[in-house]
N, C-alpha and C positions, 0 to 999 in steps of 0.2 A: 316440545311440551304440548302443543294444540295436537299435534298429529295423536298424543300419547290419552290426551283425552278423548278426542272422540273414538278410537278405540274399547276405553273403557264405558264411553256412553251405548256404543252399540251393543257392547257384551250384556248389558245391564236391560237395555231395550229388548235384547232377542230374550232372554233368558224372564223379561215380565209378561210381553208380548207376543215371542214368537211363536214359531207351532214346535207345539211338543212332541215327542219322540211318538212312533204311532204305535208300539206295543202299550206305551204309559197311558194311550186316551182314549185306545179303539172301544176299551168297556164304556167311559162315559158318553162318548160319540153317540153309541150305538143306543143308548137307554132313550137320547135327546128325542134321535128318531123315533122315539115309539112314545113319544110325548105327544097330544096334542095339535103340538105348530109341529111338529118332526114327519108327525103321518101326516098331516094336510099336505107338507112340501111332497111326503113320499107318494103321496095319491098324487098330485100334481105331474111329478116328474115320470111314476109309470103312465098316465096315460100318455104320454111325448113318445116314451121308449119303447112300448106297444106298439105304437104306428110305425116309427123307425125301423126297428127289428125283424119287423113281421116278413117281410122281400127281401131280408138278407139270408143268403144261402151256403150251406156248407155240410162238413163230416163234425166240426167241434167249435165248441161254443164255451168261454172262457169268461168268467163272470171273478170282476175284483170289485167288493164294494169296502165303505167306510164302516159299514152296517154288517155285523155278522149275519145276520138271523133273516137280511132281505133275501127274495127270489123274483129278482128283475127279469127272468129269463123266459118266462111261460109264456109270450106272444110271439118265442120265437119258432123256427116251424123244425132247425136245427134238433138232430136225433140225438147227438152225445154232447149234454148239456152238464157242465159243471162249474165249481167255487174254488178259489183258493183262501185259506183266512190265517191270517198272524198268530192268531187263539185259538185255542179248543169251541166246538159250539155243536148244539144238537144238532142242527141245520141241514137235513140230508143232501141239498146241492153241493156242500160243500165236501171236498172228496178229500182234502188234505189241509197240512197247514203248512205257510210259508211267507218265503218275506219277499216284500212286493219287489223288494229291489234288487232280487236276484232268484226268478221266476226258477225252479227246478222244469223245467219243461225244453224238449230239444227248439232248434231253430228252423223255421217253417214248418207250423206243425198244426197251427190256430188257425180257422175261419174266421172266426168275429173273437173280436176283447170289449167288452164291456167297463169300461172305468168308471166306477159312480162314486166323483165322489174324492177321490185317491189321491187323483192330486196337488188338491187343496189341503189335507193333514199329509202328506207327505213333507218332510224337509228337504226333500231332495227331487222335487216333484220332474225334473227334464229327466232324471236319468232313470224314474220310474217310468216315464213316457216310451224311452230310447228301449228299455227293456220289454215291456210289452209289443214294441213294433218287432222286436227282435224275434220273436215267436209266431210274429202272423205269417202266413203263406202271400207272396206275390196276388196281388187284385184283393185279400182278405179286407174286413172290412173292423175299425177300431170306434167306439160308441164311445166320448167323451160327455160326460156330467159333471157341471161345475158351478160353482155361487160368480154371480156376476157382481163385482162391485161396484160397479155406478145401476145400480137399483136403490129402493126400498129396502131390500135385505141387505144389500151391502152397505146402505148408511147405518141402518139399526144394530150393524155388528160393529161397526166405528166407534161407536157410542157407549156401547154395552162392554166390551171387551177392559175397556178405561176402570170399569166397575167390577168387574166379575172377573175371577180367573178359570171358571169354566172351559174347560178344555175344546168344544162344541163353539167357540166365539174366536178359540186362536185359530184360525186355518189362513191359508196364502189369501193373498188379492192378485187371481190371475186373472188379466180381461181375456177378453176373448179374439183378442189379437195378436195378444201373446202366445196363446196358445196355438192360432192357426199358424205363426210364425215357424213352433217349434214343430210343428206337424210337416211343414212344406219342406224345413230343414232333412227332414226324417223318409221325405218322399212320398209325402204323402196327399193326396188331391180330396179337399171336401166335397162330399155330395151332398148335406144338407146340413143347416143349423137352423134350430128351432128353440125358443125363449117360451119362457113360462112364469107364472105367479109373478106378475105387475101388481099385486094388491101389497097392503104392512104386513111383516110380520106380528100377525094376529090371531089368536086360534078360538074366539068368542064366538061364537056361531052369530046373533043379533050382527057384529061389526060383520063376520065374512058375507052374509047375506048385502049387507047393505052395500061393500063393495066389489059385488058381482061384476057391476059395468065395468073396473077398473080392467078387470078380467077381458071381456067379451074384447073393449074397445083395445087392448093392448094387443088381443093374439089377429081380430079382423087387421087392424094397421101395421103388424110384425114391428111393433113399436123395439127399440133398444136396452128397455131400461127392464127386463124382466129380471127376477132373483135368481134364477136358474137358467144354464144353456145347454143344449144338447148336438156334439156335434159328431155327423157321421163322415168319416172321412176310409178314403179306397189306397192302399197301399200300391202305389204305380210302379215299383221297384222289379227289375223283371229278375227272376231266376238264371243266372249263365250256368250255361255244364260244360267243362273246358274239356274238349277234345282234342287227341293227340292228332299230329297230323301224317297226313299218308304219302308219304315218299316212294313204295314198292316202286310205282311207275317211273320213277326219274331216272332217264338212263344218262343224267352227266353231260358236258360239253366237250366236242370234238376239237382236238390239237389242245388240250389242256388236261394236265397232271393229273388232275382229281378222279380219285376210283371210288371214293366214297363221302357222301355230303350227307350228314345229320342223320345217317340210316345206311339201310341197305339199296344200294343201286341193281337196276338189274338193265339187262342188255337185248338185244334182239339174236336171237343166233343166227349166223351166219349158215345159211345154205349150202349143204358139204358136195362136194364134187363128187359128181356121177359117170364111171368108168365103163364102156362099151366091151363089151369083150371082142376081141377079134375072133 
């Protein structure tokens, strides 16, 4: 009976609170973003992924955001830059559409993934992670964006979420050791993490001014508690090309049966006798 309730308690939890399906939210996601506190976060977070980007190298450049309409991609120096998106959208980065959880793209094919974002409205955010790593190239480099919940932002989504069914407040609470957890799983070695917007979620210009310091002093000290993380991490996984092995030269062991071992054998020829004529 206990086991039978709290089943029912979670069904009931995920279904007021959880994250919602990402075809059903990506339209209001993406509106949020272009609200006020949505562009501040997203000025915030491109100038982090500007700096990041810029010294990553490569043929292709793979951009999955929450946000149809963003283009995170222009500080990269990367020639064949493009989008994948769930929905239709004018968006010319965006080359196609598709579902994040089953990438149409072959395996090692990507330089950089940029995730902004994705995994936080994902319901299934590990096994979008595992699919993106799945398409990078050995040494490729993966840009994770994410809401840090021991912030500012992540208590004011605590709060608001209780009140609001706004699709934009359900997203995961993944920290950020979770996620380097499921990266090291995956092979993969951080090269940097970088935190941003220490200040409320607040988009009142008078408030943003006045908590400028919260800013300067949270990124001088790499304080913990920023609303957003950005982490670059290098896929260490090497490429093997399994090569057949070369036998031609084995000519076998003497006083033992065997004429042929996993192949073909071959032999020394014997030196034919040379007849004198009388």
């Amino acid at each position: 009976m206990p086991h039978r309730f709290m089943t029912k308690f979670r069904l009931q939890w995920r279904k007021r609170f959880g994250v919602l399906p990402m075809r059903d939210s990506l339209e209001e996601v993406g509106n949020w973003f272009r609200s006020p506190l949505g562009q501040l976060l997203v000025d915030s977070e491109q100038a982090v992924i500007d700096e990041q980007i810029h010294n990553l190298f490569g043929y292709h450049f793979l951009q999955l955001s929450i946000a149809k309409h963003l283009d995170l991609t222009g500080a990269s120096r990367v020639s064949h830059r493009f989008a994948l998106s769930p929905l239709e959208t004018d968006n010319t980065l965006v080359a196609g559409r598709a579902d994040f959880n089953h990438l149409p793209l072959p395996s090692n094919s990507i330089d950089v993934v940029l995730l902004h974002h994705v995994l936080d409205y994902s319901q299934s955010p590990h096994h979008v992670l595992r699919e993106s790593a799945g398409v990078l190239i050995s040494q490729g480099h993966i840009v994770v964006v994410g809401f840090n919940p021991w912030s500012f932002f992540g208590l004011w989504r605590g709060l608001v979420r209780f009140f609001s069914r706004a699709p934009q407040w359900r997203h995961q609470s993944l920290r950020l050791g979770r996620v380097l957890d499921w990266l090291a799983v995956l092979d993969f070695e951080p090269v940097t993490i970088t935190q941003g917007f220490y200040r409320p979620p607040c988009s009142r210009p008078g408030t943003i001014r006045y908590l400028q310091w919260l800013e300067r002093w949270g990124k001088a000290m790499s304080l913990p508690w920023g609303g957003f993380y950005v982490i670059v991490a290098r896929k260490d996984s090497l490429a093997i090309i399994p090569q057949k092995p070369q036998w031609q030269g084995y000519a076998g062991l003497r006083g033992w049966g065997v004429t042929k071992i996993l192949g073909r054998a071959t032999r020394e020829k014997e030196p034919q006798a040379q007849y004198k004529s009388k």
